[in-house]
Backbone as ProteinMPNN parsed JSONL, in Angstrom:
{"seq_chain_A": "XXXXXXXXXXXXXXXXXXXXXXXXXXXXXXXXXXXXXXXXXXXXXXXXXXXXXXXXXXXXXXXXXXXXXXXXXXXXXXXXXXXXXXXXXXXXXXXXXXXXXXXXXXXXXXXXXXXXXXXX", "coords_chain_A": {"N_chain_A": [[-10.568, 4.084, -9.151], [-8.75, 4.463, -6.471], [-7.388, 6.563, -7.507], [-9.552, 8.505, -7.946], [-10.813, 8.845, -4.898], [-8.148, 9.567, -3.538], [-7.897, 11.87, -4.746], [-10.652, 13.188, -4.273], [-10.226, 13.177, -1.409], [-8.335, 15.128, -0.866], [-5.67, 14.963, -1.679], [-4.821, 15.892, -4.103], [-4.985, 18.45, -4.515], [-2.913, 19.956, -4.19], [-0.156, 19.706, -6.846], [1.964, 17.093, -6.744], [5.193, 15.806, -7.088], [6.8, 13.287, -9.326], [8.493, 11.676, -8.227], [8.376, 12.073, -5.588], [5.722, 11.39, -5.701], [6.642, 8.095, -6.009], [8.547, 7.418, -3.856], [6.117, 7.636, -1.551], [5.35, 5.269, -2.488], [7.327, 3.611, -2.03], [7.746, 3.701, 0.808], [5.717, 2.706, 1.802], [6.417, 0.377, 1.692], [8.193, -0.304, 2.729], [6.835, 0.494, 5.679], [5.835, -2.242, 5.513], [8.276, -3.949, 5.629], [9.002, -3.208, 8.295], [6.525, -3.869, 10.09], [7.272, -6.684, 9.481], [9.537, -6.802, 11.018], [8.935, -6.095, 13.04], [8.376, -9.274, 14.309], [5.554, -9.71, 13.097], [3.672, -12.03, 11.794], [3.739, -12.736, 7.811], [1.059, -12.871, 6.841], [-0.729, -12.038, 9.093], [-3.416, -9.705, 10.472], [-4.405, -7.005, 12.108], [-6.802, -5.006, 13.636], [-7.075, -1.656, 14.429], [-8.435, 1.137, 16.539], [-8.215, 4.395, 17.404], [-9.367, 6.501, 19.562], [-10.681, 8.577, 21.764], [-10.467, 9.385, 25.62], [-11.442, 10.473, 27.934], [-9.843, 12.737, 27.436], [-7.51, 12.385, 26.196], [-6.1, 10.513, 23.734], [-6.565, 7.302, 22.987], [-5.366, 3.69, 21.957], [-7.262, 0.877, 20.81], [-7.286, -2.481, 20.636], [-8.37, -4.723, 18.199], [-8.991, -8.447, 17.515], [-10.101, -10.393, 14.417], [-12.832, -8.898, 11.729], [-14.145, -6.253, 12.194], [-15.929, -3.328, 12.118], [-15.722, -0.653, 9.337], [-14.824, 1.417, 10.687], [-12.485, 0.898, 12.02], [-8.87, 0.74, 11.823], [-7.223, -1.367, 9.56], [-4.847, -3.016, 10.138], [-1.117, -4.151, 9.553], [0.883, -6.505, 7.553], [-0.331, -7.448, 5.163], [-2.003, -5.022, 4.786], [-0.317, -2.944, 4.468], [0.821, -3.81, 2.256], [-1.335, -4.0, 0.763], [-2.117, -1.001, 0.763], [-0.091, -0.281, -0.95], [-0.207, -0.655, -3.49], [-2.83, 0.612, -3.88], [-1.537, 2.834, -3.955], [0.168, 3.099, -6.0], [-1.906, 2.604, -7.811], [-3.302, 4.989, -7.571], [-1.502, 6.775, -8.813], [-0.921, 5.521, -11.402], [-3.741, 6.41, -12.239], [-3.576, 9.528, -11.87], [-1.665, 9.898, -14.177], [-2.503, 8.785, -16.133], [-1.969, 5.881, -16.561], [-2.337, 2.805, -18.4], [-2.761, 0.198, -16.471], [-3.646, -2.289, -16.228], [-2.739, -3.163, -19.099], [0.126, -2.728, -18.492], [0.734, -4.55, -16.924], [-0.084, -7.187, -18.385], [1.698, -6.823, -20.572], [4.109, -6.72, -19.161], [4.158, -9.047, -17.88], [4.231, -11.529, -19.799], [6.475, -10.594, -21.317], [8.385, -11.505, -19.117], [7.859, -14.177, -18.782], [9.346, -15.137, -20.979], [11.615, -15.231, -20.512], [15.111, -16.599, -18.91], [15.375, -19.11, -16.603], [15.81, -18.077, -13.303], [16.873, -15.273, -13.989], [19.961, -12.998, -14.475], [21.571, -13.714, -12.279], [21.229, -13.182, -9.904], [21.451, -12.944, -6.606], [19.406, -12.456, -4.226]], "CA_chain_A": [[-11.231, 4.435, -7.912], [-8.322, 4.758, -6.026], [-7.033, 7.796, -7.723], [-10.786, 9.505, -7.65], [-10.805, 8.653, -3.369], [-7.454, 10.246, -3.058], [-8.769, 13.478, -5.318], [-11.85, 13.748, -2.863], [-9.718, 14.013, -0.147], [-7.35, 16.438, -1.377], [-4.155, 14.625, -1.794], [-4.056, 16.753, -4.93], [-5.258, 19.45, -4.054], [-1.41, 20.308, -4.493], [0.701, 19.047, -7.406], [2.528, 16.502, -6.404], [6.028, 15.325, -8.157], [6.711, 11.978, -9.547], [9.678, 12.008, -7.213], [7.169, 12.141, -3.956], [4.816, 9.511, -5.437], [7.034, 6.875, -5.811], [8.72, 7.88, -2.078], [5.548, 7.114, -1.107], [4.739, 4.03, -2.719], [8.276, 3.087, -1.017], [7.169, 4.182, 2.515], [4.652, 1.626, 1.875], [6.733, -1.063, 1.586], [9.19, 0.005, 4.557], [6.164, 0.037, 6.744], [5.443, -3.889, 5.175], [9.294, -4.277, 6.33], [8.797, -2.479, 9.504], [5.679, -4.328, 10.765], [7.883, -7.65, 9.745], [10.853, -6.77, 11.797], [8.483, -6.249, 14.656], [7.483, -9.945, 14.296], [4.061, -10.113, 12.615], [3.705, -12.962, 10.28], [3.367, -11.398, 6.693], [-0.244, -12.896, 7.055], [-1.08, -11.496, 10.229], [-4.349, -9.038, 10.365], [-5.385, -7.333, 13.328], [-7.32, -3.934, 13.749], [-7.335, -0.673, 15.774], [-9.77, 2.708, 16.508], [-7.782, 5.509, 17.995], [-10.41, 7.327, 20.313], [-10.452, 10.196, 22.79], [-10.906, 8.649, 26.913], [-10.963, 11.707, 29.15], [-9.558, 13.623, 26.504], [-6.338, 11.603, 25.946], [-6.395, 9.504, 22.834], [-5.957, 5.558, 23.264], [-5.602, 2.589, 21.006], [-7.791, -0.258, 20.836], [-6.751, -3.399, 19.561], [-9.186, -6.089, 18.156], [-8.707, -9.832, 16.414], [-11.423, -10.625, 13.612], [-13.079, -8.18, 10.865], [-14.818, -4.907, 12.519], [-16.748, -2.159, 11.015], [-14.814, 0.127, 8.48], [-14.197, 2.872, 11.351], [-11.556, 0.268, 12.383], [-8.2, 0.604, 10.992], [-6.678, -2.601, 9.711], [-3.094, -2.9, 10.522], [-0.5, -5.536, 9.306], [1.487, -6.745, 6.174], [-1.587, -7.052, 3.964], [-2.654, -3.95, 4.913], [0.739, -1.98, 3.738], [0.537, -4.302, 0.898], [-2.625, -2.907, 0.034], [-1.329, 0.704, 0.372], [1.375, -0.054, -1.855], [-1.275, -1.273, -4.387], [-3.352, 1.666, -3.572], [-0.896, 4.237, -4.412], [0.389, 2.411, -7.675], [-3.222, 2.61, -9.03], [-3.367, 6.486, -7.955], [-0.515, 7.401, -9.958], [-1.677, 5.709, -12.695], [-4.727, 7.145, -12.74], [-2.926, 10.847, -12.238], [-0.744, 9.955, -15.202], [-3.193, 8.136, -17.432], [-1.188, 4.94, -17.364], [-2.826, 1.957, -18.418], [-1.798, -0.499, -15.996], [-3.73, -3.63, -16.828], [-1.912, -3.435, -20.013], [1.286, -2.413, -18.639], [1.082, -6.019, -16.369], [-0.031, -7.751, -19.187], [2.728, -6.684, -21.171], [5.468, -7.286, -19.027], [3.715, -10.976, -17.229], [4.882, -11.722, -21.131], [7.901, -10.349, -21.657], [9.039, -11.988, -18.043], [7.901, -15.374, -19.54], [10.348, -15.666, -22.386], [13.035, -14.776, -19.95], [15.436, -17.553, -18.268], [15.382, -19.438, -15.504], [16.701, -16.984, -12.424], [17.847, -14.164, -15.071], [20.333, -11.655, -13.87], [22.177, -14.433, -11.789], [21.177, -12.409, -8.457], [21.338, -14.16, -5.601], [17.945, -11.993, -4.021]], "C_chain_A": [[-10.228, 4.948, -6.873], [-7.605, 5.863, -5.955], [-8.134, 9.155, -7.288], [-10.959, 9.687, -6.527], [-9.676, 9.811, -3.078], [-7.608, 11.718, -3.859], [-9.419, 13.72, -4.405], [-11.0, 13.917, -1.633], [-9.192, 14.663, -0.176], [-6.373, 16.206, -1.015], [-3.87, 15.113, -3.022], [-4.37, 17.852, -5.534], [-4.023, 20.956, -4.245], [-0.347, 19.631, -5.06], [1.68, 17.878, -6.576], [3.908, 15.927, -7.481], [6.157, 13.893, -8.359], [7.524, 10.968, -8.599], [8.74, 11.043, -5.598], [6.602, 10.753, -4.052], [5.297, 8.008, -5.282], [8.192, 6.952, -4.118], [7.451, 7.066, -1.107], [5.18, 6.065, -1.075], [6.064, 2.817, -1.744], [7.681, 2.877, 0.75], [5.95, 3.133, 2.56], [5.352, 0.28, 2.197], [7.676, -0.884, 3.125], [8.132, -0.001, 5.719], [5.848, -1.522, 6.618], [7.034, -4.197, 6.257], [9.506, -4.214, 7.991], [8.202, -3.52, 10.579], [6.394, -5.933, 10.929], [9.107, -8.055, 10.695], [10.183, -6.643, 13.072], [8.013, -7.496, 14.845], [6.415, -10.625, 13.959], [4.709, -10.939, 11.23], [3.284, -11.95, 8.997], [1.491, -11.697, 6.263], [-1.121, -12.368, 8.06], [-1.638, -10.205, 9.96], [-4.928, -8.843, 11.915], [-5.62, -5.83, 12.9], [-7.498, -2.884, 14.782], [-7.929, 0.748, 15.495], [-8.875, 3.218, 17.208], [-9.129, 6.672, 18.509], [-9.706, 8.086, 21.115], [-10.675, 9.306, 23.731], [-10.802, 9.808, 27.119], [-9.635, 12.108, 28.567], [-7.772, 13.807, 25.843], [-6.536, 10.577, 25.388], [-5.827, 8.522, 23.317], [-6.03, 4.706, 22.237], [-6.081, 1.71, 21.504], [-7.257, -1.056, 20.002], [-7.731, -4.549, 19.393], [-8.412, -7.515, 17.419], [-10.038, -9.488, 15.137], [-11.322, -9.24, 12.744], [-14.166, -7.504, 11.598], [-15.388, -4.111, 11.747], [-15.097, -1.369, 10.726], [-14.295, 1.173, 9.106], [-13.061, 2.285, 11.884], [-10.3, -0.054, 11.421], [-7.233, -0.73, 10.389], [-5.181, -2.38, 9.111], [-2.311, -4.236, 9.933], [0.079, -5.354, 7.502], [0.999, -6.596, 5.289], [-2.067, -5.833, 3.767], [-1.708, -3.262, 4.196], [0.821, -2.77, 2.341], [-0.758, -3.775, 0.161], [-2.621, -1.387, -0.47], [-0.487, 1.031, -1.03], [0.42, 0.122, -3.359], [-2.154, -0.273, -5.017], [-2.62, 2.998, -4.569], [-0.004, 3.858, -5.497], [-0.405, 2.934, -8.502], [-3.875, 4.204, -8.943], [-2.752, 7.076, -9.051], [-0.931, 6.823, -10.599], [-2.74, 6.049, -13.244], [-4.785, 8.825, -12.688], [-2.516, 11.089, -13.777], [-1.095, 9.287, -16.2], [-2.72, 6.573, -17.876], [-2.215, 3.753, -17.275], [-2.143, 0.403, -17.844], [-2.145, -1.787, -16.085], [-2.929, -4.262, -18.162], [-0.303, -3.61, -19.621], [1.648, -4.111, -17.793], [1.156, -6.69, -17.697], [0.984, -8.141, -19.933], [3.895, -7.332, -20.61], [5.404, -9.138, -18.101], [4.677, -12.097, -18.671], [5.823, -12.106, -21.415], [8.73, -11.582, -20.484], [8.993, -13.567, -18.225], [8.312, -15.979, -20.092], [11.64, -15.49, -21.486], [13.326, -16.003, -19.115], [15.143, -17.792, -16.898], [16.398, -18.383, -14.682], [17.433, -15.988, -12.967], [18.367, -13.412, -14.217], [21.3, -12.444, -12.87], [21.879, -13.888, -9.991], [20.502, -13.288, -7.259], [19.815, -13.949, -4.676], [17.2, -11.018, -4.776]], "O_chain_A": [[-10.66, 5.913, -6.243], [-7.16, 6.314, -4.899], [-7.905, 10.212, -6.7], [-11.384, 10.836, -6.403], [-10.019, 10.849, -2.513], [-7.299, 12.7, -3.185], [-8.964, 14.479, -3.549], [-11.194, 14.888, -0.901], [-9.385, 15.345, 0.83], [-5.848, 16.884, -0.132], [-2.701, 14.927, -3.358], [-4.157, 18.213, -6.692], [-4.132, 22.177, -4.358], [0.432, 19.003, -4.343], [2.037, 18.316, -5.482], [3.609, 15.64, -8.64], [5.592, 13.196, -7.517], [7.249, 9.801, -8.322], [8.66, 9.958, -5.021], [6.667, 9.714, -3.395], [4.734, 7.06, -4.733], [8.189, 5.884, -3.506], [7.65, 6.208, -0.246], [4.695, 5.574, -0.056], [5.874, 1.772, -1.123], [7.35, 1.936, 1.472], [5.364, 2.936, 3.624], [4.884, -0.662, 2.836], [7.6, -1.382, 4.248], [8.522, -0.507, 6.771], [5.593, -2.09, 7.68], [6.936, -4.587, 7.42], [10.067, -5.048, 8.702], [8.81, -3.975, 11.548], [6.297, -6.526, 12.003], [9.517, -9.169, 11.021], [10.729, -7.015, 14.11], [7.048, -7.43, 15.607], [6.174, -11.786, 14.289], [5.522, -10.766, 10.322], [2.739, -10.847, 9.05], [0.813, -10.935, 5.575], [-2.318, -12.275, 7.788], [-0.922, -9.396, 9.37], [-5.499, -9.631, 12.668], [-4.911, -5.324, 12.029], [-7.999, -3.142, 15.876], [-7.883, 1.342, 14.418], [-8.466, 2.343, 17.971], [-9.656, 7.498, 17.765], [-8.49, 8.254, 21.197], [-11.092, 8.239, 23.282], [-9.959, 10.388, 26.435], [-8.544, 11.872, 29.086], [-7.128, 14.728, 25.339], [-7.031, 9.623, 25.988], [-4.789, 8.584, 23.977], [-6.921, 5.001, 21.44], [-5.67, 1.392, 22.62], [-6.807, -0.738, 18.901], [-7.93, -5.305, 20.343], [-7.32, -7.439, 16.856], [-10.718, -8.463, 15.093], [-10.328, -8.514, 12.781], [-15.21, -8.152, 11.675], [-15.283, -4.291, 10.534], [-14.015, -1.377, 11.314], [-13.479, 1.906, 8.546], [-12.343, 3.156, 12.375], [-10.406, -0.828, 10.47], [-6.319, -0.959, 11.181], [-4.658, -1.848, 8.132], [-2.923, -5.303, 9.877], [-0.172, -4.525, 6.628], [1.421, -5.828, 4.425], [-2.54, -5.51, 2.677], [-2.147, -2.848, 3.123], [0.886, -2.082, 1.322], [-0.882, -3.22, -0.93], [-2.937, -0.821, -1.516], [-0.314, 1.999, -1.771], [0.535, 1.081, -4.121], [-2.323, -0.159, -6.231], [-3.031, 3.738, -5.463], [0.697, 4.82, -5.81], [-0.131, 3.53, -9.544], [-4.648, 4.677, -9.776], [-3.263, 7.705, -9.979], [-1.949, 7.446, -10.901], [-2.903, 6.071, -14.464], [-5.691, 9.452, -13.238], [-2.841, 12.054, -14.47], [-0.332, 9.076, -17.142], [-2.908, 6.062, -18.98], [-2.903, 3.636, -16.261], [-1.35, -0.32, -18.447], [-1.231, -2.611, -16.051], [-2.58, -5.434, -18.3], [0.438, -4.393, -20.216], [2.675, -4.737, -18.058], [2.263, -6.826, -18.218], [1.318, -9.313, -20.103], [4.576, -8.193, -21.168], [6.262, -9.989, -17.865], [5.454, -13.038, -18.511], [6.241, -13.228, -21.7], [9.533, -12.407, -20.92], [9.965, -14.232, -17.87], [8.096, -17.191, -20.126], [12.726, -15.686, -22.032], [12.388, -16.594, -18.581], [14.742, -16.93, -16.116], [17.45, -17.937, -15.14], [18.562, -15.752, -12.539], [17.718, -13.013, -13.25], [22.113, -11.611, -12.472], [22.473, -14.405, -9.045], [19.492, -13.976, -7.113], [19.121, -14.93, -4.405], [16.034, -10.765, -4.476]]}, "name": "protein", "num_of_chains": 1, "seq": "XXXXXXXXXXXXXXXXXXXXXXXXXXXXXXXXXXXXXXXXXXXXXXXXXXXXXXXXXXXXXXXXXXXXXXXXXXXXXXXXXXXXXXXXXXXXXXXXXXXXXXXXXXXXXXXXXXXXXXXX"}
C-alpha cells in the first residue's frame, strides 16, 4: 500500500535511484534525531494544519488525535516515515520483506550475546 500511495502521487512519476531511496529513508531518521535534539520525548505526539490567515500561512498546534487533515509531528511520526519508505522500495523492487525479517529475526538469534563487541 505504501508503494501504490506513493505511485498515485507521482513520486515515480520519475525514476528514482537506489542511491536517493535509501537518502531518503536516512532523512527520515535524521528528522527522528532532529525532533530528539529539540527535546521531544521519543514518545511524544502532537499535531499541526498549516493554513492561510490574511493570506500569510500559520501553524496550528494541537494535543490529542484530530482529523487526518492534521499533520502528526514527532518521533513516531518520522518513525513511521522511515517504515513508510522501506515498504515503498520494496514494493518498487519486488522485495519480499516479511520474509526478508523473518529470515534475518533467525539468523540474529543464533548469534552471541552483544556480537561485534561494539560499544553502540
Amino acid at each position: 500500500m505504501a508503494h501504490q500511495n506513493a505511485v498515485s502521487k507521482g513520486w515515480w512519476d520519475e525514476e528514482r535511484s537506489f542511491a536517493e531511496i535509501i537518502a531518503l529513508i536516512h532523512s527520515e531518521a535524521s528528522e527522528a534525531l532532529e525532533d530528539y535534539r529539540n527535546g521531544h520525548n521519543p514518545s511524544e505526539v502532537w499535531y499541526e494544519l498549516k493554513v492561510t490567515q490574511d493570506e500569510e500561512p500559520f501553524q496550528m498546534t494541537c494535543e490529542g488525535t484530530p482529523d487526518p487533515t492534521w499533520k502528526p509531528c514527532g518521533i513516531p511520526s518520522e518513525l513511521a516515515d522511515i517504515v513508510i519508505r522501506v515498504f515503498d522500495a520494496c514494493g518498487r523492487y519486488g522485495i519480499d520483506l516479511e520474509k526478508a525479517i523473518t529470515e534475518k529475526m533467525a539468523y540474529n538469534a543464533t548469534r552471541p550475546q552483544r556480537h561485534g563487541g561494539k560499544v553502540i
